[in-house]
N, C-alpha and C positions, 0 to 999 in steps of 0.2 A: 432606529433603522435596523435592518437585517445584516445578514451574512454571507457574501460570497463576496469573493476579489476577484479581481482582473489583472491579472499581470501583464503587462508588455515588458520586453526585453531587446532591447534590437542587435540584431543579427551579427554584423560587424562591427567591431570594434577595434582600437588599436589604430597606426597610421596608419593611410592608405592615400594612393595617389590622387591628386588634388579634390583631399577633405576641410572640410569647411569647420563642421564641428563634431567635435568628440566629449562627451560627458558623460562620467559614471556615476557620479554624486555622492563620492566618497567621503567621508570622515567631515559631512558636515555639522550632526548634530541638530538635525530639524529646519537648518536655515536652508534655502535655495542657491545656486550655486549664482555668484555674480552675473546678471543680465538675464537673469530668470526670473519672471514674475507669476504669480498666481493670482486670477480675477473670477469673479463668481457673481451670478444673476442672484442666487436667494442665500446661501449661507456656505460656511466650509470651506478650506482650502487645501492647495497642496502643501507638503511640505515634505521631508524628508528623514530616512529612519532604516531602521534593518529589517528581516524578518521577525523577531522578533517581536518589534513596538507596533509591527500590523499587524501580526495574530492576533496580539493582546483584542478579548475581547470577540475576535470574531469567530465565524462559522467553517468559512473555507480557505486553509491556511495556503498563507506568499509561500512557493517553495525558497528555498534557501538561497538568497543573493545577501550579500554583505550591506550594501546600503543602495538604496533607490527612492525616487519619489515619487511621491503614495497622496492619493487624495482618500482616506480613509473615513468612511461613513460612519464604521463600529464607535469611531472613537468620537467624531463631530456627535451625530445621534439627532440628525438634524436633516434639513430637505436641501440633499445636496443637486437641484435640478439642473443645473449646468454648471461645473465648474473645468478652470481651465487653468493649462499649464502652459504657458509663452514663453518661445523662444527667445534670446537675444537678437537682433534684427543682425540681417547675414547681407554681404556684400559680395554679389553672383558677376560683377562684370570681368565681362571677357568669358565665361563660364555658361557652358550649354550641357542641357542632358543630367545635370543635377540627381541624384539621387538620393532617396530614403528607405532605410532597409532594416526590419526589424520582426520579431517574433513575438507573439503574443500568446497570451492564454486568457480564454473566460469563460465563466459557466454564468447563466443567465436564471440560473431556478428559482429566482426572486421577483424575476420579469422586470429587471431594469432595462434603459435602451442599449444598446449597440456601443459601443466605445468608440469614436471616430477621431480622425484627425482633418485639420485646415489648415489653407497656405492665405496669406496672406501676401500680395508683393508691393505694395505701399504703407509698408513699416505698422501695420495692424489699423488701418485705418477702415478697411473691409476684408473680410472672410471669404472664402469660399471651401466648401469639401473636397478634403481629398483623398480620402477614405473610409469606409465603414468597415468596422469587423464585424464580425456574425455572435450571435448573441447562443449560449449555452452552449460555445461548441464544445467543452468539456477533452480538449485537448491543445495541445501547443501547437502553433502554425507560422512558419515561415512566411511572411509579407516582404514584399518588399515595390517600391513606387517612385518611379520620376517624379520631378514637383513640375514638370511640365512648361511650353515654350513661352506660356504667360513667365516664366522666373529667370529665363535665360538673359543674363546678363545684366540683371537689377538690381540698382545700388538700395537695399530696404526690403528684404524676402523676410519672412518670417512663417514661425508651424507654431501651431498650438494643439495640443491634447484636450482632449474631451473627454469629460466624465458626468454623466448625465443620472440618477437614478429616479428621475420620474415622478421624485415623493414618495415613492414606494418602497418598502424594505431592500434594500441591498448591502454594499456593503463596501466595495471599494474601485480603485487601479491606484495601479504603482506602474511606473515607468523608469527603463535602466538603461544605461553606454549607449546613451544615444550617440550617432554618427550621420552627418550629410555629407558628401562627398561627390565628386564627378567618376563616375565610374568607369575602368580601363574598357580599353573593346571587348576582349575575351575575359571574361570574369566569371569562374563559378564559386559558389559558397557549398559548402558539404556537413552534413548529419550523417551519421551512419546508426541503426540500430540492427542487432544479432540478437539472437536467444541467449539467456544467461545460459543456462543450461542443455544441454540435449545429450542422449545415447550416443554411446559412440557406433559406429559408420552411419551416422545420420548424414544427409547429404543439405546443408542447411543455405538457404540463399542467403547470401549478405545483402541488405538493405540499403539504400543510400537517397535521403534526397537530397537533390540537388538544385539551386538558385541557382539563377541568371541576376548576377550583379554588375555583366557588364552592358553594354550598348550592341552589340551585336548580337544575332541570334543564334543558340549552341547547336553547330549541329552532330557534333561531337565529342568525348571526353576520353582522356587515359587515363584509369582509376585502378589503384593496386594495392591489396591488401598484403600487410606483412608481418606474418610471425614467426620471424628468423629467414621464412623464403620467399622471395618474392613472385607475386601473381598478378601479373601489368597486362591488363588489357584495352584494346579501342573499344568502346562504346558507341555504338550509335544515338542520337537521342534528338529532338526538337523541342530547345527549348525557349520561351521569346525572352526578351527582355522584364527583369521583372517577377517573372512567373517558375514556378520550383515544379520540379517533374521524380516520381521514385523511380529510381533503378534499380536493376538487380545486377549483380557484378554478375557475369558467366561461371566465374572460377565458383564453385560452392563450395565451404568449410564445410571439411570433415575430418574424421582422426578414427584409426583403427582401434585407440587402444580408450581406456579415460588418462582421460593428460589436459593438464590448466595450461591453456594458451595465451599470450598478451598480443592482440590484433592493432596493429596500426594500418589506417586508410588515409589517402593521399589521392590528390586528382592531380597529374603530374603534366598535360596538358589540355589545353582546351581548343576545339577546330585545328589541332593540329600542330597549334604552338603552345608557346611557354604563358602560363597565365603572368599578366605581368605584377596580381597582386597577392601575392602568395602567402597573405598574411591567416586566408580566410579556406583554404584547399586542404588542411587537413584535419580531423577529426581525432577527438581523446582517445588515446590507447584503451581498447576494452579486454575484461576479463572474459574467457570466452572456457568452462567447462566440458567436459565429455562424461558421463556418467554408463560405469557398469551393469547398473541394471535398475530398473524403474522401481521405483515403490511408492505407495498411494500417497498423497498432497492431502495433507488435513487440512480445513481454513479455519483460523481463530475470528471468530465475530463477537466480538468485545463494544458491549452494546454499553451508553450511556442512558442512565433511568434516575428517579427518584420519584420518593412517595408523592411532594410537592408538585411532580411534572402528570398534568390532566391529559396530556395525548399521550402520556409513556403506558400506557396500554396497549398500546398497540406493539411495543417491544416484546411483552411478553406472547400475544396472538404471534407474532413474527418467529420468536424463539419455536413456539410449540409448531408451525407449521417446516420448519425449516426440520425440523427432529425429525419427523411423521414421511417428509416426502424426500431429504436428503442427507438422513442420517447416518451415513456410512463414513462420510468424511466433514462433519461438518462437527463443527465443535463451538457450543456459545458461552459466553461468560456475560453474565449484569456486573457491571460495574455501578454504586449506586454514589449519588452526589447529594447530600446537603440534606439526608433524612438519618435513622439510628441504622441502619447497615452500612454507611459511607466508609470505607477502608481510604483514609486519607493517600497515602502513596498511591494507590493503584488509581483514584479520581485523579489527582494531579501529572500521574504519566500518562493516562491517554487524552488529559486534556483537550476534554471537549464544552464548547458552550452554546449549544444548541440542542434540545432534548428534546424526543427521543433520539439520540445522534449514536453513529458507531466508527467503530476502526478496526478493519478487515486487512488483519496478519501486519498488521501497522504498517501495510503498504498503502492501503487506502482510508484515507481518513477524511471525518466529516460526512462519511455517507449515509445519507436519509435512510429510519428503516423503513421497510413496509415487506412485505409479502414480496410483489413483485421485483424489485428493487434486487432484495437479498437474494434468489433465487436465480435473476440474471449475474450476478456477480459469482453466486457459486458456480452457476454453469463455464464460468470466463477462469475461472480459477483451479476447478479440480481436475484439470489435466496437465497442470504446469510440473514440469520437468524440476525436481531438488534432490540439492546430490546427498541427503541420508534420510536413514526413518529414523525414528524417536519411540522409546519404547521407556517404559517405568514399572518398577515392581515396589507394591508396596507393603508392610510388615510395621512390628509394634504390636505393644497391646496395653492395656486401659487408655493412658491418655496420649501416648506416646505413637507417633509415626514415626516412618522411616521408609523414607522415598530414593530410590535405587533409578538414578536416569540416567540411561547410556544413548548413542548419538551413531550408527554405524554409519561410517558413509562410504561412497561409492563411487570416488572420485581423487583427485589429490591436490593439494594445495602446499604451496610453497610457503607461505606466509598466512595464513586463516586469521579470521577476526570474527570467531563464532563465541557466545557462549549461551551454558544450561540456563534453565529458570525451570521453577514449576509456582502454577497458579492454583491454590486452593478451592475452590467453591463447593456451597453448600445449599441443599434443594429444603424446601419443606421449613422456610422461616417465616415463626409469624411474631407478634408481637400485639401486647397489648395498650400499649402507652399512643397516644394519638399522632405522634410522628410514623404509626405504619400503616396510622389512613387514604388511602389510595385516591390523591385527587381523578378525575376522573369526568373528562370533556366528552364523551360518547355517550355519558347517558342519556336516555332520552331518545335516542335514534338519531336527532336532529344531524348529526356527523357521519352518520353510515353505522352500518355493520362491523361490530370489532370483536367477535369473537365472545358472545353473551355481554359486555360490557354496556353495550347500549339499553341493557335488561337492571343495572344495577345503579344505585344510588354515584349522587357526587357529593362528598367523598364516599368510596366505600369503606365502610365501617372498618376496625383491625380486624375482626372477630372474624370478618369474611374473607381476609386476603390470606395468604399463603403464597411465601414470593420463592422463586425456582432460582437455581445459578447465581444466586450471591455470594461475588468474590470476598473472599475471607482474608486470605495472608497470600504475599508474595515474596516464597522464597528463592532467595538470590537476589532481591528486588525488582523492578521494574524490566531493567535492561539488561537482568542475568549476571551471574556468580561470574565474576575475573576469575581468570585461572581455570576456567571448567574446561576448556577444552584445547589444546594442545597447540600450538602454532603450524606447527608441520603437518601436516596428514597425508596419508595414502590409503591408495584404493584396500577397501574389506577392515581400514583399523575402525574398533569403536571406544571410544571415548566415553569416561564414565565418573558421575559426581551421584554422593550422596548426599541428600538434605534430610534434616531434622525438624520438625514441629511438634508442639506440645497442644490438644487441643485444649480452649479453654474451657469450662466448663456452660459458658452459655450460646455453645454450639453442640451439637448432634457430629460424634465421628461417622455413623451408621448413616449419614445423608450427606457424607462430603466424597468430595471426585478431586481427583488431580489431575493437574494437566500441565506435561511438562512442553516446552519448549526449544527450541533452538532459533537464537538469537542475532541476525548479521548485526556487529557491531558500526559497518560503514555506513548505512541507511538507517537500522533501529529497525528491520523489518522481521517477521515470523518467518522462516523456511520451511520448516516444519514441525508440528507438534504430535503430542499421544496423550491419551488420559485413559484413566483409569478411577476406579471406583475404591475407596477407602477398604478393606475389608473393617466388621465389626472387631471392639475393642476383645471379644471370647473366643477369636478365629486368628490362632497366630501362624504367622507364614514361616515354613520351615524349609531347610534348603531341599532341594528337588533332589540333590546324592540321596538324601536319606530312604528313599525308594526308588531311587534308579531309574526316575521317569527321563525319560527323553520325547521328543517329537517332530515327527516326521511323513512326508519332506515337509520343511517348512520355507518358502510359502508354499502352499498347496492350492488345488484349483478344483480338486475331486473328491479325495480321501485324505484327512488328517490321522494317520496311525498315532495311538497314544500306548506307550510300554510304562507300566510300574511294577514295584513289587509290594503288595501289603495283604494284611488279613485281615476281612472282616467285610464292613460295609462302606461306598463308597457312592458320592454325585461326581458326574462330569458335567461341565458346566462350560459354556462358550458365550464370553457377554460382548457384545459392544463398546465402542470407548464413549459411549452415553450411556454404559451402565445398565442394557435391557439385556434382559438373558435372551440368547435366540437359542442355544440346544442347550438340553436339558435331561439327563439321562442316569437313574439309578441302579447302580449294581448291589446286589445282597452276596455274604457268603464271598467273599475274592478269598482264595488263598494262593501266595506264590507269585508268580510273573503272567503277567498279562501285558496282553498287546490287545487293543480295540480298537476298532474301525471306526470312523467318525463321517458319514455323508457332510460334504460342506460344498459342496455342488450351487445348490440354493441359494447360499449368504451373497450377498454384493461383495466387490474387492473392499479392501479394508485389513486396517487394523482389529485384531481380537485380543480377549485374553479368556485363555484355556487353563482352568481349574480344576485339580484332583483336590473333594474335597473329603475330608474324613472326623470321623467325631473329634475335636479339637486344634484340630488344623487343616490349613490349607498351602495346596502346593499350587505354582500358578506360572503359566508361561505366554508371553505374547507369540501372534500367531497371525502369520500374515497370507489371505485370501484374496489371490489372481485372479 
């Protein structure tokens, strides 16, 4: 079977007033929790585990819960067509208005059915639905459901979980803290999400949804955000029993200066009074930044391929189209798996097992590539607000690099948990041994159009491949050099490590790029990256004092002024962080000090880097275009 999970998660957890049942499915170890059963039409069952032991194997990873139970396909590999997760049978008398309240997540891209749940209320002797969730919604959603006046007061209620994939590739659900309970009258449950980041005097809505977990209808709420001062407002709002509605708090977060804020949100009553079950009213403290001043989001698309994979041709049509039409901020890496380019660390930390598969700024992972796919994600991406740029200078000569990454940011943190990396890769590798024969499922046409591929043999031969962006070495490893970047920071400080590599001799330095990063160590995620192009092993970089170059303003939006002092002959040169020269311009004959105008009107925003080049060195400065 295939790859995509389902997670449910429900909502409330913890006591609450007359609750029935509460289960997390903690530290079982695979078994189910007392009075838990698992039954199944054709094969498969539940059983219980972490994130972990459900990724193992699949496509679209559990986010991170400590233990839950999980009907998992990847690992059955079998036709899991109905299987089910049964309650312990529950004793509702004297008990009305029963409720079940829980959060899900599914993506359906496998085309399994709907996840649903059934109540039973004579001890599972028949079934009926009591819910369906939506199939691909590719986001998490608050549910929550009475079990209805058929359970009021019945000594033998019972729910069971449904996991269905049809015979068809999928891949899983997992189910977590489940809770039934009778719900107070006035009950609300609260999410809040804010922008990580923004400018500061940005005037930013705070988010909030909000669940009706009680029995009456909301028509009201006091919801007050607090970072150090408190902003308590009434809300208006209609919400029924059951059903979650978004608000927007009136008060909107903002900050004159950049300043790291910690937001607590509270719904402090409901209709006017005290919610009586306050277990579920407030919301995790969030970090909430203000940044000084904006500078372009590069996205790392860290593409999973190998020679063996017959549709990973289509990674590379995807790399080349993504260059061509979004190159300004789009930065890609092949990462290769299980052929003679595989860089074993860099395969095992984006840990992916579905190919052509990628992971986009290892915020987003598991996502399919294609053309369109990628191109909607950069569009979703390259506006997002990070509080520094990343810039790299590199130098060395015969085998030797020497990679210079600084981090400025633009914001301030009391405690950070950032650090550097930079990722090697190198364009222009071929090979002759039959591990760099390119399987290759398009040919023929039968599959569509992929970028001449459908024109060329399965496998294509070595002799005709030539693979682009193959990741080489990652220095700092995986998830970045400890120690690279400082705990404390403030606004304009830039932080700065230097990495070393030696290349080896059956790599090309003349065809490698770096690409450095900055690393959240809380998520694993990319904030932002820079790259840059190896200069050749004959072109050594020399510090910019030595000719008294400066440049300015930088960033620029019009004119980039360039001032040096040298004699002779000289290239200005403006490349891309993929490495394409966009200006290109020789002077003969310099003696003395110059200042030269530079049109940079035309270029897209972006990172550059700007090159005084001269017969045996080069001087080189990044350079950023508003």
């Amino acid at each position: 079977m295939k790859k995509n999970l389902l997670l449910v998660a429900l909502l409330i957890s913890g006591a609450s007033f007359g609750q029935v049942i509460s289960e997390d499915f903690e530290g079982l170890g695979g078994a189910l929790p007392a009075g838990w059963v698992s039954t199944t039409v054709a094969a498969g069952a539940w059983e219980t585990g972490d994130d972990a032991t459900a990724n193992a194997g699949t496509y679209w990873p559990v986010p991170a819960h400590t233990d839950f139970a999980q009907a998992n396909d990847d690992v059955c590999n079998c036709d899991m067509s109905a299987v089910y997760l049964e309650s312990p049978s529950m004793d509702l008398t004297g008990l009305s208005g029963v409720m079940l309240s829980f959060e899900a997540y599914e993506d359906g891209g496998y085309g399994q059915n709907p996840y649903s749940v059934e109540l039973s209320v004579n001890n599972g002797g028949a079934w009926n639905s009591l819910f369906t969730g939506s199939v691909d919604a590719a986001q998490w959603n608050s549910e929550s459901m009475l079990l209805g006046a058929s359970a009021d007061g019945v000594n033998g209620v019972k729910i069971r979980f449904k996991y269905d994939d049809a015979g068809e590739w999928a891949s899983g659900s997992a189910i977590d803290n489940v809770v039934v309970k009778v719900p107070t009258a006035d009950d609300a449950a609260l999410a809040v999400s804010l922008q990580r980041y923004a400018p500061f005097n940005s005037n930013l809505p705070l988010e909030m949804l909000v669940t009706n977990a009680g029995i009456n209808q909301i028509t009201s709420i006091t919801a007050d955000w607090n970072d150090g001062v408190s902003h308590s407002q009434q809300i208006a709002v209609n919400i029924a029993p059951g059903a979650s509605a978004n608000v927007s708090h009136p008060d909107l977060v903002t900050y004159a200066l950049a300043v790291e804020r910690s937001i607590d949100v509270t719904i402090t009553l409901v209709n006017g009074v005290t919610d009586t079950d306050p277990s579920n009213n407030s919301a995790a403290s969030m970090l909430h930044n203000t940044v000084s001043q904006i500078v372009p989001k590069m996205i790392v698309f860290e593409e999973g391929t190998g020679t063996w994979c017959g549709w990973c041709p289509r990674g590379e049509v995807a790399m080349e189209y993504m260059e061509n039409t979004n190159g300004a901020q789009f930065i890609g890496i092949a990462v290769h798996n299980g052929d003679p380019m595989t860089l074993s660390a860099y395969d095992n930390g984006v840990d992916l097992s579905g190919y052509p598969g990628s992971n986009i700024d290892r915020a987003l992972l598991g996502e399919s590539v294609s053309n369109a796919n990628w191109g909607s994600i950069y569009n979703a991406r390259k506006d997002i607000v990070v509080p520094a740029d990343i810039s790299v200078v590199s130098s060395g000569s015969n085998s030797s690099v020497v990679l210079d990454v600084s981090a400025t940011f633009y914001t301030v943190f009391a405690a950070s948990n950032y650090r550097l990396a930079v990722v090697l890769y190198e364009d222009g590798v071929t090979g002759t041994a039959s591990g760099y024969n390119q399987a290759n499922y398009y040919s023929g046409g039968g599959a569509g159009v992929m970028g001449g591929y459908e024109s060329l043999n399965d496998p294509v031969p070595a002799a005709q491949m030539v693979y682009n962006k193959v990741g080489r070495a990652l220095l700092g490893g995986y998830d970045g050099q400890a120690g690279s970047v400082p705990a404390a920071v403030t606004d304009l400080m830039t932080a700065s490590y230097t990495f070393n590599y030696t290349v080896p001799s059956s790599q090309n330095r003349e065809n490698m790029h770096a690409v450095a990063l900055l690393i959240d160590q809380t998520n694993g995620e990319i904030v932002n990256a820079g790259e840059i192009p190896i200069p050749p092993a004959n072109i050594g970089l020399v510090n910019n004092e030595t000719i008294g170059m400066s440049v300015f303003p930088n960033p620029a939006n019009d004119i980039l002024n360039v001032s040096f002092e040298l004699e002779g002959d000289a290239v200005i040169t403006i490349t891309d962080m993929q490495g394409r020269v966009v200006v290109s311009t020789e002077y003969s004959n310099l003696s003395g000090a110059q200042t030269i105008a530079l049109p940079v009107a035309e270029l897209l925003s972006g990172n550059y880097i700007l090159s005084v080049s001269t017969e045996g060195a080069s001087y080189n400065e990044v350079v950023v275009i508003k």
